[in-house]
LUMMAR-370094 format. One record per residue (C-alpha): residue number from 1; residue in three letters; x, y, z. Coordinates in steps of 0.25 Angstrom, whole numbers, m for minus. Layout:
BEGIN
<node NUM, ALA, <X, Y, Z>>
...
//
This chain:
BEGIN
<node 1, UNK, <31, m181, 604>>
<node 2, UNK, <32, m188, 590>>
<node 3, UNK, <18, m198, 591>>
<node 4, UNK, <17, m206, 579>>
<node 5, UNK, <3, m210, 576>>
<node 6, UNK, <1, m222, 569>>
<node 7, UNK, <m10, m224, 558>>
<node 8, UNK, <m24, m231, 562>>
<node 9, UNK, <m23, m247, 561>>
<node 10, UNK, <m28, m253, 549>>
<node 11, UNK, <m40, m261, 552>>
<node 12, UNK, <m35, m277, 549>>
<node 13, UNK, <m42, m283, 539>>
<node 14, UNK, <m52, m295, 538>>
<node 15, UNK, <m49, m308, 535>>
<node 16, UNK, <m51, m312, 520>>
<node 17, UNK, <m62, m319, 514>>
<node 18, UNK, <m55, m330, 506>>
<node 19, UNK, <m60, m325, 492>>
<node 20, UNK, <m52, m312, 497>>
<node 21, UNK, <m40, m317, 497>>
<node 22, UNK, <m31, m311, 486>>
<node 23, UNK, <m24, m321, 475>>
<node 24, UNK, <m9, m321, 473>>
<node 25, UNK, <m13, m313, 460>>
<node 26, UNK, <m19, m302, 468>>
<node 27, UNK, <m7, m301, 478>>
<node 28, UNK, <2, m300, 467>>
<node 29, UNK, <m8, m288, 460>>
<node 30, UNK, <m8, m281, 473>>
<node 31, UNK, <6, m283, 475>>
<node 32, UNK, <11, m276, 461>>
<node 33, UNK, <2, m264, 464>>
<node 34, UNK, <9, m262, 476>>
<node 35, UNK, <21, m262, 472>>
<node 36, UNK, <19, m250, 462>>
<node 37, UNK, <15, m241, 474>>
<node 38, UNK, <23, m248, 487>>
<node 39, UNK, <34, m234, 485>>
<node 40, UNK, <24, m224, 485>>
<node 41, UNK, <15, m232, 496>>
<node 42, UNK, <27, m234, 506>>
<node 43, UNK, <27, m217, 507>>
<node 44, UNK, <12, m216, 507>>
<node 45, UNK, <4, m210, 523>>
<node 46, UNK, <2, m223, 531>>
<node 47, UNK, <m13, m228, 527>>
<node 48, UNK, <m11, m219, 513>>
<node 49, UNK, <m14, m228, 500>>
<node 50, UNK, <m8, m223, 488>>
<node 51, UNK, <m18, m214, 479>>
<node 52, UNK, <m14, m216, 464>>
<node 53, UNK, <m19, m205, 456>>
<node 54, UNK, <m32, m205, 449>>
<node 55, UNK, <m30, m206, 431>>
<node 56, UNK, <m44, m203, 428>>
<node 57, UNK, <m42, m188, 428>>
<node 58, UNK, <m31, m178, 422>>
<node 59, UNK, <m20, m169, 429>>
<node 60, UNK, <m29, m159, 426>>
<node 61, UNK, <m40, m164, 429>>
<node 62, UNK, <m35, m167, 442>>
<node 63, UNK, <m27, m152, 443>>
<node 64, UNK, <m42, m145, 440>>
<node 65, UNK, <m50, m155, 452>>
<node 66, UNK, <m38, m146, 461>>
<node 67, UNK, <m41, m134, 456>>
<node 68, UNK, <m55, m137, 458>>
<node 69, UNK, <m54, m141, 473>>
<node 70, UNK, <m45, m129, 477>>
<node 71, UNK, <m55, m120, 470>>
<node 72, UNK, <m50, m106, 474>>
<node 73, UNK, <m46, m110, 488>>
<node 74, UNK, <m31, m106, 489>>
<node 75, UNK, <m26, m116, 496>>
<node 76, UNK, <m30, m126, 488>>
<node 77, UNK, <m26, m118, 475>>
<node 78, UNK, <m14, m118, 481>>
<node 79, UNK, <m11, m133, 483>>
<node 80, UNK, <m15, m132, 467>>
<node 81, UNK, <m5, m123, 464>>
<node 82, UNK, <5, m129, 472>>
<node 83, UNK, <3, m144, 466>>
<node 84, UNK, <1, m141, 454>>
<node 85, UNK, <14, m147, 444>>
<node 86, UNK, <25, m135, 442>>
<node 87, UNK, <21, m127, 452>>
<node 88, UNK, <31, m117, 457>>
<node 89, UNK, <31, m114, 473>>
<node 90, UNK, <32, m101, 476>>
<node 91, UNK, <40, m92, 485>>
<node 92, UNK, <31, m83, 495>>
<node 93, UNK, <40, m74, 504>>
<node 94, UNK, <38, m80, 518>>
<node 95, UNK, <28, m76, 527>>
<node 96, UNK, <26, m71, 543>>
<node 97, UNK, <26, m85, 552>>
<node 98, UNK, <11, m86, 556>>
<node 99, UNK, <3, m93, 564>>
<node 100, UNK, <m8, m100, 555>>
<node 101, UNK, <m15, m108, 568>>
<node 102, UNK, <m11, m105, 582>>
<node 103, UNK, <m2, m116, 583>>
<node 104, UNK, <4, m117, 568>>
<node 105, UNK, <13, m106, 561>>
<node 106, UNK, <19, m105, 548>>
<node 107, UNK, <32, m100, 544>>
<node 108, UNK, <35, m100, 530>>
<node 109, UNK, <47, m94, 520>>
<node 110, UNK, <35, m93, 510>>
<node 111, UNK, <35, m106, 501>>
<node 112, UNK, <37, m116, 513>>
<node 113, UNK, <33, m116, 528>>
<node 114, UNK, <36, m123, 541>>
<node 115, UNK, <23, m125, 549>>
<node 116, UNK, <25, m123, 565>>
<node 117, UNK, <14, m130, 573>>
<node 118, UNK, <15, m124, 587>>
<node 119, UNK, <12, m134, 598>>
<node 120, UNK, <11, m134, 613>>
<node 121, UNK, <25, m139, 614>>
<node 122, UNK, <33, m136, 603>>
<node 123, UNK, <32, m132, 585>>
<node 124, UNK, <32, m143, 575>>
<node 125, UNK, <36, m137, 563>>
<node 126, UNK, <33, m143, 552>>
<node 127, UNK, <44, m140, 540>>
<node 128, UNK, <56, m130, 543>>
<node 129, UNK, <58, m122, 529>>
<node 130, UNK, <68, m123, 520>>
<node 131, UNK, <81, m120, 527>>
<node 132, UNK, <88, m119, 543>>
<node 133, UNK, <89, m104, 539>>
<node 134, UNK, <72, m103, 536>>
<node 135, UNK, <69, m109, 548>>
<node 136, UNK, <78, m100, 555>>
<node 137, UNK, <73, m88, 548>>
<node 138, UNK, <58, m93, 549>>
<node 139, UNK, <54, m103, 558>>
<node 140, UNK, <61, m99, 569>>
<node 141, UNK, <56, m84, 570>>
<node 142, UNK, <42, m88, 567>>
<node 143, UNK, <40, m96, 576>>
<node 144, UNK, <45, m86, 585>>
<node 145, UNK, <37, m73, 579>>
<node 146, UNK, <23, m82, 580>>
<node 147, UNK, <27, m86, 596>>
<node 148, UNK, <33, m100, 593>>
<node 149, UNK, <48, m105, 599>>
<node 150, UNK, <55, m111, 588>>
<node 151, UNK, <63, m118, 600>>
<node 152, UNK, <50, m126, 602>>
<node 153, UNK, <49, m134, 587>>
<node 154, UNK, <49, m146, 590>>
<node 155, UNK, <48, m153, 577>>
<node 156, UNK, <49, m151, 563>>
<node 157, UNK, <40, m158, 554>>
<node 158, UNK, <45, m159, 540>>
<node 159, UNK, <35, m162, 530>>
<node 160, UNK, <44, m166, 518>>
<node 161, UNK, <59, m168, 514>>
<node 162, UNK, <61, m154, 507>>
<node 163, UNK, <69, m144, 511>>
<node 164, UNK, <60, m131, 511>>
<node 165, UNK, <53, m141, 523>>
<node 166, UNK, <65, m148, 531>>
<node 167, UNK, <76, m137, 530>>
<node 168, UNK, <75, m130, 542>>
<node 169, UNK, <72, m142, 550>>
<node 170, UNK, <86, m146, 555>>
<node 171, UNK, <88, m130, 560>>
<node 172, UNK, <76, m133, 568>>
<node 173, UNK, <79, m146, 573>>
<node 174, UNK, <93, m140, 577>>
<node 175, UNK, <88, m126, 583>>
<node 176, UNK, <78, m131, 591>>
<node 177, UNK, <78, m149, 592>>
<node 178, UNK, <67, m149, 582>>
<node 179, UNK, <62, m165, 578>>
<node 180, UNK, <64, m165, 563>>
<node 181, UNK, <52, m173, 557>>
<node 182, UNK, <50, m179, 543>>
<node 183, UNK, <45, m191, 537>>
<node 184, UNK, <55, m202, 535>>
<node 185, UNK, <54, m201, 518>>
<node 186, UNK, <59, m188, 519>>
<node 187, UNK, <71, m189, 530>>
<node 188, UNK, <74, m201, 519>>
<node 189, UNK, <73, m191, 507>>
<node 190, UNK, <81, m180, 515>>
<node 191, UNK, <92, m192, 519>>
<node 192, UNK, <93, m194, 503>>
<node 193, UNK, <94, m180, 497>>
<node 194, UNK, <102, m173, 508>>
<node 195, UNK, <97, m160, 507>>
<node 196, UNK, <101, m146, 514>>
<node 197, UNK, <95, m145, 528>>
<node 198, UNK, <90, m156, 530>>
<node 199, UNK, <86, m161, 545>>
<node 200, UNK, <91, m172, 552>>
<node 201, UNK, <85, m184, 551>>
<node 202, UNK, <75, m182, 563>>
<node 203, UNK, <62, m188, 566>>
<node 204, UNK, <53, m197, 554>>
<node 205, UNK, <38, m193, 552>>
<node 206, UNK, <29, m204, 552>>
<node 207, UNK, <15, m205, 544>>
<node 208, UNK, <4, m200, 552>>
<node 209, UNK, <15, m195, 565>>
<node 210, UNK, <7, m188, 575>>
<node 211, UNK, <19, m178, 580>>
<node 212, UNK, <13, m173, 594>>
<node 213, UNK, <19, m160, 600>>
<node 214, UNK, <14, m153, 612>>
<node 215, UNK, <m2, m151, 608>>
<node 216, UNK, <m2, m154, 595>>
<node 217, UNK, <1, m166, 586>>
<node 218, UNK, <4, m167, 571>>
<node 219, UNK, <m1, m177, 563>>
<node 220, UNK, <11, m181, 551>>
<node 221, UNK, <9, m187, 539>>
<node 222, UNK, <16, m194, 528>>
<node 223, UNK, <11, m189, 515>>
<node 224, UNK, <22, m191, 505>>
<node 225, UNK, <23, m186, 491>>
<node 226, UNK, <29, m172, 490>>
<node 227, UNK, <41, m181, 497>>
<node 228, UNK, <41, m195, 503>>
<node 229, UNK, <41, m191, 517>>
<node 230, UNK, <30, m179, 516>>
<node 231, UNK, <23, m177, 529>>
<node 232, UNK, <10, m168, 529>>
<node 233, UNK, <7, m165, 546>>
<node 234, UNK, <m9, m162, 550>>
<node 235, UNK, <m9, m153, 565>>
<node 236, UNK, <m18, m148, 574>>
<node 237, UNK, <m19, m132, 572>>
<node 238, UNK, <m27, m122, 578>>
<node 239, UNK, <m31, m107, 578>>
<node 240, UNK, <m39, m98, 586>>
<node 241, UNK, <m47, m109, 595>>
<node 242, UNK, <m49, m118, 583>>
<node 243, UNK, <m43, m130, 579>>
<node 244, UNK, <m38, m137, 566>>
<node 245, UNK, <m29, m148, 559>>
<node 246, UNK, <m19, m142, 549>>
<node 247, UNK, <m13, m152, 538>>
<node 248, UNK, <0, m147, 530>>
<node 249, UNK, <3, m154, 518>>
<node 250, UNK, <19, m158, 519>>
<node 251, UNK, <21, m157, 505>>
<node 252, UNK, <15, m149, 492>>
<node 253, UNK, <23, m151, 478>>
<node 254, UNK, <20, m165, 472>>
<node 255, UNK, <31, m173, 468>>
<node 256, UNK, <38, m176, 455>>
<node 257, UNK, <36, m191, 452>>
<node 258, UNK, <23, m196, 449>>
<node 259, UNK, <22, m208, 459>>
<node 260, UNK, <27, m197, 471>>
<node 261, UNK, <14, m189, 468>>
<node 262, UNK, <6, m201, 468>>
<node 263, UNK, <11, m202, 483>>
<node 264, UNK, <9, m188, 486>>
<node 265, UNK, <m5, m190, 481>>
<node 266, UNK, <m8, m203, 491>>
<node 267, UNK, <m3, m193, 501>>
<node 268, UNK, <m11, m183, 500>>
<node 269, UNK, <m25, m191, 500>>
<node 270, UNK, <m19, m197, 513>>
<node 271, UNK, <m18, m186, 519>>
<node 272, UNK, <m29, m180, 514>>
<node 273, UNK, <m36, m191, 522>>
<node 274, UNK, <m29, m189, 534>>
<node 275, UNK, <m33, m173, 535>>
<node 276, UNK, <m47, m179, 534>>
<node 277, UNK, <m45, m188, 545>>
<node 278, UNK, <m39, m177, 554>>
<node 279, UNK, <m48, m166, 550>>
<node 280, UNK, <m38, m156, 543>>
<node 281, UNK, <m44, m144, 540>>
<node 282, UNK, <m31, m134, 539>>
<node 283, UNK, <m21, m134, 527>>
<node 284, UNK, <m5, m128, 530>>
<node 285, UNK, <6, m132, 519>>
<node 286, UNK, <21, m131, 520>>
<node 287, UNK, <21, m122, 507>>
<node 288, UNK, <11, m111, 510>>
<node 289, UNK, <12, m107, 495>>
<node 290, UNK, <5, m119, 492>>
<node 291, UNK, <m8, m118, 501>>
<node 292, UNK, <m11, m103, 501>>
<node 293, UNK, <m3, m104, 515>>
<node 294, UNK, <5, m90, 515>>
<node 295, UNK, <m7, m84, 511>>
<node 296, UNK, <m16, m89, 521>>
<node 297, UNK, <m5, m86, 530>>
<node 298, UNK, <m8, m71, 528>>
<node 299, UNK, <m23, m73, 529>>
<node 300, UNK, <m20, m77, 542>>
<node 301, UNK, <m9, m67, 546>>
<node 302, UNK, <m19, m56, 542>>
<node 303, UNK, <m30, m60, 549>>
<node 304, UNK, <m25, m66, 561>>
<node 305, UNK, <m38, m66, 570>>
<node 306, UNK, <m47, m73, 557>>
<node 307, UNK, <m54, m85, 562>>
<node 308, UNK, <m53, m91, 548>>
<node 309, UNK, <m38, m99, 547>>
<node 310, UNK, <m36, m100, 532>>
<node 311, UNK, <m29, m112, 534>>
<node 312, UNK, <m39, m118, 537>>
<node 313, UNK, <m46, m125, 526>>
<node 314, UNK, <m55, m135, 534>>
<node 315, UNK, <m55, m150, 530>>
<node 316, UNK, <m63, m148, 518>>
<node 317, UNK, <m53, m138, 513>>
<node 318, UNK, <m41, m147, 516>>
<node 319, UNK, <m45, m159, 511>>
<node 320, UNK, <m50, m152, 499>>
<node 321, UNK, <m35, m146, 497>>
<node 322, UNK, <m29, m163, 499>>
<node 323, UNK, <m40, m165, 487>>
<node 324, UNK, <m32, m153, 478>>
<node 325, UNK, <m21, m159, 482>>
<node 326, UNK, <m24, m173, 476>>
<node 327, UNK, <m29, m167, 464>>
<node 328, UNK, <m16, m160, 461>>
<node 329, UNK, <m8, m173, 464>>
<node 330, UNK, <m18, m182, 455>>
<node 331, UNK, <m17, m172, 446>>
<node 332, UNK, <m1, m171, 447>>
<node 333, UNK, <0, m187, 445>>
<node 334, UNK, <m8, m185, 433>>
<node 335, UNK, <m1, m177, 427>>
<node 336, UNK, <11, m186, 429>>
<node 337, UNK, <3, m196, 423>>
<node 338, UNK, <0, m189, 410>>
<node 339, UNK, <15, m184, 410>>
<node 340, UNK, <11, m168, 408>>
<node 341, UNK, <23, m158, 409>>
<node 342, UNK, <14, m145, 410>>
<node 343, UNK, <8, m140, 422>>
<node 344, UNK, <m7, m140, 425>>
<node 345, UNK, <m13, m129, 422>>
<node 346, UNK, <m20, m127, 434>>
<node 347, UNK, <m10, m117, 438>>
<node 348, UNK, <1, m110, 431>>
<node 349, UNK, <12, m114, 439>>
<node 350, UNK, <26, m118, 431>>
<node 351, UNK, <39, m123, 434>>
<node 352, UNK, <46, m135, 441>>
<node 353, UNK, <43, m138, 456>>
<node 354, UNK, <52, m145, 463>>
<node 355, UNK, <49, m157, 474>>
<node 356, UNK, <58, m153, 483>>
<node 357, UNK, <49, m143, 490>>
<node 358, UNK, <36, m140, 494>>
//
């Protein structure tokens, strides 16, 4: 059952005291301010105001306050890697499936993933991998090798319009009568550009959807940016008698144009703010090279009885990763803003990265 959840109502304002009242002149100022923000506002998270980056400090000063805050934590210094201008994904060879909670498992190619959250009724999976022919050769079996029926996905969440994310869908959907989710941006975006494998248009993603299946219920959000129609879901997860609330970031790499990382920026302080709210304390990605994923992924299949769940990086931990990641993007937008062509030197990363992935 699809249940959308509307945001909280706004509290009505008081009435104004007449010497409150704004002039014809004021209206007019506030009226051309808003027009120089009402494109990127339109795509902003219901309740999200627009963050206009900081001045007062320089790319690198910005780049060094993320480097900072990720310390030797290897997640973090992973997101820095990962956002950092030029940086060139890699290509791990694909792991095992695993379970990395008792009701979420991975399955991965390497540099991209689909996440399986395992409900009483059914699998939301969210993203399906670059091609029918992957999820054929990955999805399907491991769900099968770690105890799951493929038959029983319900639904397939795609967080963003790129094809290393949407490509298997449409198998899915035909295999088994998978729901294909997006957020209306991106099926307008996939309408436009045509591209191979792409779903059918299926079911539209609203800002802030509570998607309920059996006992558990996903939480969706619009956090646009890497794409117009990014979603970024926060779940319930659990492992050995205790429980938690996973977030996965729908979209890593920033975008080309200045005025798209400015909205990517406004995203993530958003949804920065709504982890707090709903207590996030576990970190997942859709491209495990960029959190230290595949890695922690070992840890865990090594030590399969640990107590400790590398994942888990507590609420601290995670709103101290959404701090990394708005320093990178301030420091991104700065670095627009002072028109350098050279990447930063925090790491050593070289090479063009394209938008269209990750």
């Amino acid at each position: 059952m699809i249940e959308p959840q509307a945001d909280a109502p706004r509290q009505a304002p008081s009435e104004s005291h007449p010497d409150d009242i704004l002039t014809r002149r004021r209206l007019w100022q506030l009226g051309a301010a808003t027009a120089l923000t009402a494109g990127a506002a339109a795509l902003l998270p219901a309740g999200a105001t627009a963050a206009l980056p900081t001045t007062s400090r320089t790319a690198q000063e910005y780049f060094d306050r993320a480097a900072e805050l990720a310390g030797d934590n290897p997640v973090l210094k992973g997101f820095v890697r990962a956002l950092t201008a030029g940086n060139v994904p890699p290509r791990p060879p694909a792991p095992a499936p695993l379970r990395i909670f008792d009701n979420v498992a991975v399955l991965s190619v390497g540099w991209v993933s689909a996440t399986a959250i395992l409900t009483s009724r059914g699998i939301i999976l969210v993203d399906a991998l670059n091609t029918p022919e992957e999820a054929a050769q990955f999805i399907v079996p491991g769900l099968r090798d770690l105890g799951a029926d493929p038959s029983t996905i319900r639904y397939v969440v795609v967080t963003h319009g790129h094809l290393d994310h949407f490509g298997g869908a449409q198998y899915l959907a035909d295999q088994y009568g998978a729901r294909v989710m997006m957020a209306p941006a991106d099926w307008d975006l996939l309408a436009t550009t045509s591209p191979a494998n792409a779903p059918t248009r299926d079911l539209d993603i609203a800002d802030g959807q509570r998607l309920t299946l059996g006992d558990t219920t996903v939480t969706l959000h619009h956090t646009p940016g890497h794409t117009p129609g990014t979603v970024s879901p926060t779940f319930p997860v659990r492992r050995q008698g205790r429980r938690h609330t996973a977030m996965l970031w729908g979209g890593t790499n920033p975008p080309a144009a200045t005025a798209n990382k400015e909205l990517y920026l406004s995203s993530a302080l958003a949804f920065a703010s709504r982890m707090r709210r709903a207590g996030v304390d576990v970190e997942l990605s859709n491209h495990a090279f960029a959190d230290y994923g595949l890695e922690r992924m070992e840890e865990l299949r090594n030590e399969p009885g640990s107590p400790k769940n590398p994942f888990v990086m507590g609420t601290a931990g995670t709103q101290r990763l959404m701090k990394v990641i708005e320093n990178m993007l301030r420091g991104r937008i700065a670095l627009d803003q002072e028109g350098a062509t050279t990447t930063p030197a925090i790491t050593a990363a070289t090479g063009t990265h394209t938008t269209a992935c990750c």
